[in-house]
Every structure is written in structure tokens, then in C-alpha cells.
N, C-alpha and C positions, 0 to 999 in steps of 0.2 A: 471283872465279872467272870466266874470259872461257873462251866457248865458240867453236869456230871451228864451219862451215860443215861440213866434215868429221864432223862427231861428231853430228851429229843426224843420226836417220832416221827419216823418215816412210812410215807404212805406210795405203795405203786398206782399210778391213776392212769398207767395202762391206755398207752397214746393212742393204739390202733382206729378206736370210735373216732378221735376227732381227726386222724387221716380218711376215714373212711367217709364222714360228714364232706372231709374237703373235697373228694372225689367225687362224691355227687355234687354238689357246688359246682363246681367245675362242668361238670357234663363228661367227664374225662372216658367213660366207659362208651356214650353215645360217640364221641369221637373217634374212640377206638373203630365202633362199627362201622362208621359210617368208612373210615380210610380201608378196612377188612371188608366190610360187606358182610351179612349172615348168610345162612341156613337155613332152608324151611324144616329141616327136622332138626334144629337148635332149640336147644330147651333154657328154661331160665335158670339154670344154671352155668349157664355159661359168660352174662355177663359177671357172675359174680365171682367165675375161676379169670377173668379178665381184671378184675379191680386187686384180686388175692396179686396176681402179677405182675401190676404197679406198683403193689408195698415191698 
């Protein structure tokens, strides 16, 4: 069976979402904190430049 060029399709499905699913699954950000400790003038942004530094 000969495949031409034509007949395949490639799709990127672009893993990031489902790394980023498992890291909340995980708790992996709350654990970060909690071994770090926060900020009271931490914004929420900050867990999420903490989860970008996991991938």
C-alpha cells in the first residue's frame, strides 16, 4: 500500500493545555507556595509566571 503526500494530514494539538491541566491536577503551583511562602502585595499573576517556570 503506497501513500502519496496528499493523504496525510498533520495536525499540531499544541501540548501546553494538557501540561498545564496536569499542573493544576497536581497542586504543583500551591506547592510551590507553600515551600516559597507569598507576598501580600503578590498579584495573581504571579502564580501563573510560577506554572509558565515549570514548562
Amino acid at each position: 500500500m503506497d501513500i502519496s503526500a496528499s493523504q496525510i494530514r498533520l495536525e499540531d494539538i499544541n501540548h501546553l493545555g494538557i501540561v498545564a491541566r496536569i499542573i493544576d491536577e497536581m497542586g504543583l503551583v500551591e506547592q510551590i507556595n507553600q515551600l516559597l511562602g507569598t507576598h501580600p502585595q503578590e498579584t495573581a499573576i504571579i502564580p501563573l509566571r510560577r506554572k509558565l517556570v515549570i514548562f
